[in-house]
N, C-alpha and C positions, 0 to 999 in steps of 0.2 A: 435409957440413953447410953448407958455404961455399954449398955448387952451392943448396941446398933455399930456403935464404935468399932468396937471386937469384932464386928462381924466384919466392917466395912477396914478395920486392918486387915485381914486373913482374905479380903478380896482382892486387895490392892497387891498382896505379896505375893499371893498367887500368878497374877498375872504380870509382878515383877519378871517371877521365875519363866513365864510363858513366854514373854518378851528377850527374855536372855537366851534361851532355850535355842528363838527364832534368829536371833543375833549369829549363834556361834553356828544356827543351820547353812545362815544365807553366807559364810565368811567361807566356811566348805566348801559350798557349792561354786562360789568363785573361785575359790584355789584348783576345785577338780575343774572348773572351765576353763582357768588358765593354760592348763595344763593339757585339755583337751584340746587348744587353739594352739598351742607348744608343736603338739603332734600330728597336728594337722601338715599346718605349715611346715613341719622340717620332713613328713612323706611326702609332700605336694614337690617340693624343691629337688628332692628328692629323684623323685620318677622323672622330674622336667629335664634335669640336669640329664640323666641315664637317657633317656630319650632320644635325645639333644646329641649328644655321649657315641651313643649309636649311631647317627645319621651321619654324623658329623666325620666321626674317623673313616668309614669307609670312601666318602666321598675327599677326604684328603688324602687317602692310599688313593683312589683312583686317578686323581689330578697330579699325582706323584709318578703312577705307571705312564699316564700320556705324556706328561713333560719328557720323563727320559724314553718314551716313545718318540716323539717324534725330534728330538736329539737323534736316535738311531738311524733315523729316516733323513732326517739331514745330512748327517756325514752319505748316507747310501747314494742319498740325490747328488750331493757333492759329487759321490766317485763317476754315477752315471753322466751327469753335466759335462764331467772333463773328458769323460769317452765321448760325447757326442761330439762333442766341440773338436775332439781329435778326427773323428771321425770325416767331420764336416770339413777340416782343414784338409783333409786327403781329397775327398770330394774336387774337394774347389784346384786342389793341385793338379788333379787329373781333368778338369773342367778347362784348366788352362793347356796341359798337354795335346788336350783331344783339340782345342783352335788352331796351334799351331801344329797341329795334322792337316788340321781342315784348310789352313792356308794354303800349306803346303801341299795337300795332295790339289789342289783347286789350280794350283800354278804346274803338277807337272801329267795332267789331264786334259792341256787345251790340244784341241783340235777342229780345223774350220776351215774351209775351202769356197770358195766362189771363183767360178770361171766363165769366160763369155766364148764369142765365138769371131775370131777377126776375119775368115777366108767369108767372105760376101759371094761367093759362087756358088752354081747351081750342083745338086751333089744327087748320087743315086743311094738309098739307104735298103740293104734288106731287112726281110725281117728273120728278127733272133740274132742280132749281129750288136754288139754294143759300140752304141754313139762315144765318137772317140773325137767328134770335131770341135769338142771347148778347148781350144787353143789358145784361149786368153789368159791368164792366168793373172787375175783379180787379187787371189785370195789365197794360201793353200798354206797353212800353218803345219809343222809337223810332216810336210809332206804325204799324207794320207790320201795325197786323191792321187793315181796317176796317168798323164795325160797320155801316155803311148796306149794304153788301156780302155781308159774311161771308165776305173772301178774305182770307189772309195774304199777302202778299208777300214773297218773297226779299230782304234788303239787301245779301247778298251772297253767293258762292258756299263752300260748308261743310256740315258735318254737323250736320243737323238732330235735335230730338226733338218729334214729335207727337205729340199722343192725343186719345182724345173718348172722355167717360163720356157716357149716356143713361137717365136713368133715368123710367118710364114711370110715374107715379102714380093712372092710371085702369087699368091693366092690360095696355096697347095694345101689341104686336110692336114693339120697337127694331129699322128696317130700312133702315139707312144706307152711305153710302158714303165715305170719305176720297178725293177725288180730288188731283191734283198737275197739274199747268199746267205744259206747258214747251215754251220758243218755240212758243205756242198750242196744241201739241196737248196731247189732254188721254190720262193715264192715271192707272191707279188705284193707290192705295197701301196700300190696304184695306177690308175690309168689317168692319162694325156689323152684328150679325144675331146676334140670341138670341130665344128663344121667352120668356124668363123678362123680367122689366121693368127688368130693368138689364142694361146688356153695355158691355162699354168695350174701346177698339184703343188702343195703344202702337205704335211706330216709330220707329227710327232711320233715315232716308233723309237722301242727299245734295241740298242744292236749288243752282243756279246762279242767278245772278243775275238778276232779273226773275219766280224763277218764282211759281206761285201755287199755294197750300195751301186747300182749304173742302169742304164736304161737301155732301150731297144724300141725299134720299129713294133706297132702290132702286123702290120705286114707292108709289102716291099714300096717303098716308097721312089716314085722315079721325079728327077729334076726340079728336086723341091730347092727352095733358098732362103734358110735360115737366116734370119736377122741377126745383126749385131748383136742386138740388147738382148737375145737369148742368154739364158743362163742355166749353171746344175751348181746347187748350194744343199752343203751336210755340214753344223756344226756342232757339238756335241753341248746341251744343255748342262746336262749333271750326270757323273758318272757315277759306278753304284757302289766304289768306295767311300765318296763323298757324300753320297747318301746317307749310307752307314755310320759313318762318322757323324754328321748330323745328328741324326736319331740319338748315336752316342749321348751325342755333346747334350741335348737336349732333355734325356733321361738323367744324366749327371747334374742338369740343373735343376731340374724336378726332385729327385732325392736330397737336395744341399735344401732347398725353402724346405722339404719335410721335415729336416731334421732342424732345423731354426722354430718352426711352431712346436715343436715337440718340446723343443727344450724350452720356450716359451709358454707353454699351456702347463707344463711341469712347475717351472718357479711358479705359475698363475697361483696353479692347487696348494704350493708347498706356503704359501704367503696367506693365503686363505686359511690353511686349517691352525695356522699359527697366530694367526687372530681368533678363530673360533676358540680356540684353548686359553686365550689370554682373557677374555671373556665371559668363560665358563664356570 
């Protein structure tokens, strides 16, 4: 009984010691895993932070360079705006000079003539002899048509409108010609020719300055009598400073809206990338 005892002390202390042993193992082993969780955690924060760190400054230097980017570009836009706008203010000034050309050349451009024919008797006409017997005088602005003659004259280069009615009160062939004069030589602008006792020519032609407008027999005409209501009418449409001037003025307007969308599609873009940047 003595001996069992002894035995079963020396078993017990044994495994005192085994148990203590495992104590101060497992107390280690959590101190070196604190420690390993210690080092974990402060590399993991570590690399996130640096990461982070990295992504982070570049992309604040970049939102730095575009801010004072497109500050540069504003004042730039600024400076182009006011030159447009200067621009445009000349535009519009010379928009308004070039009308009061256009008035004014449109007021010292008239020219227009209508004349009838009052002698009601019977007349002999040759031909290539210019009709000189519109003795009415209807119409004749400028003096450009002369009646001792029967020429019109050009006052200045433009588009013209002439005509001649003829009407024949004894029955007699209307057989005429409109011819046009220019630097001397002569060509034709139309023919008068009807079997019936009235015929009448219309035309729009260009005349240059100097040229000359009248008519003629195509050949010799005996004991014809002109009616009253006959007439020879040339008044001058549009002249080709007037023209020009037009085109001017209409060019100058066309350039003035260019440069109003221009400067308009500019602030569009310049408002656009300034919210994209405020965004970004």
């Amino acid at each position: 009984m003595e001996n069992l005892m002894r035995e079963h002390s020396a078993s017990t202390h044994q495994l005192n010691n085994k148990c203590e042993q495992l104590f101060h193992l497992f107390q280690a082993n959590e101190a070196e895993l604190s420690q390993i969780k210690a080092y974990i955690s402060q590399n993991t924060v570590s690399v996130v932070r640096r990461s982070v760190k990295e992504k982070v400054e570049p992309a604040q230097s970049n939102k730095s360079q575009s801010q004072l980017f497109i500050l540069d570009q504003s004042k730039e836009f600024e400076v182009v705006k006011q030159n447009l706008l200067t621009v445009e203010k000349k535009i519009s000034m010379i928009s308004i000079h070039m009308a009061k050309l256009l008035q004014k050349s449109s007021l010292n451009a008239v020219a227009a003539c209508r004349l009838q024919i009052n002698n009601s008797e019977e007349m002999t006409l040759k031909k290539g002899t210019v009709v000189s017997c519109f003795d009415n005088e209807i119409l004749n602005i400028g003096d450009w048509y002369n009646r001792d003659t029967g020429i019109f004259t050009a006052p200045c280069t433009g588009l013209y409108l002439c005509g001649v009615m003829l009407e024949s009160d004894n029955g007699v062939e209307t057989q005429f010609i409109i011819h046009h004069r220019r630097y001397g030589y002569e060509g034709i602008m139309g023919h008068v020719h009807s079997s019936l006792s009235v015929s009448c020519f219309v035309s729009v032609d260009k005349l240059n300055l100097g040229d000359e407008v009248y008519i003629t027999p195509e050949n010799d005409v005996a004991a014809i009598k002109l009616s009253n209501h006959s007439y020879f009418m040339c008044s001058i449409m549009q002249s080709e400073r007037q023209r020009m001037i037009n085109i001017t003025f209409s060019q100058q307007q066309s350039s003035s809206g260019i440069l109003l969308v221009l400067i308009q599609s500019w602030s569009d873009l310049h408002s656009m990338v300034r919210v994209l940047l405020l965004y970004s």
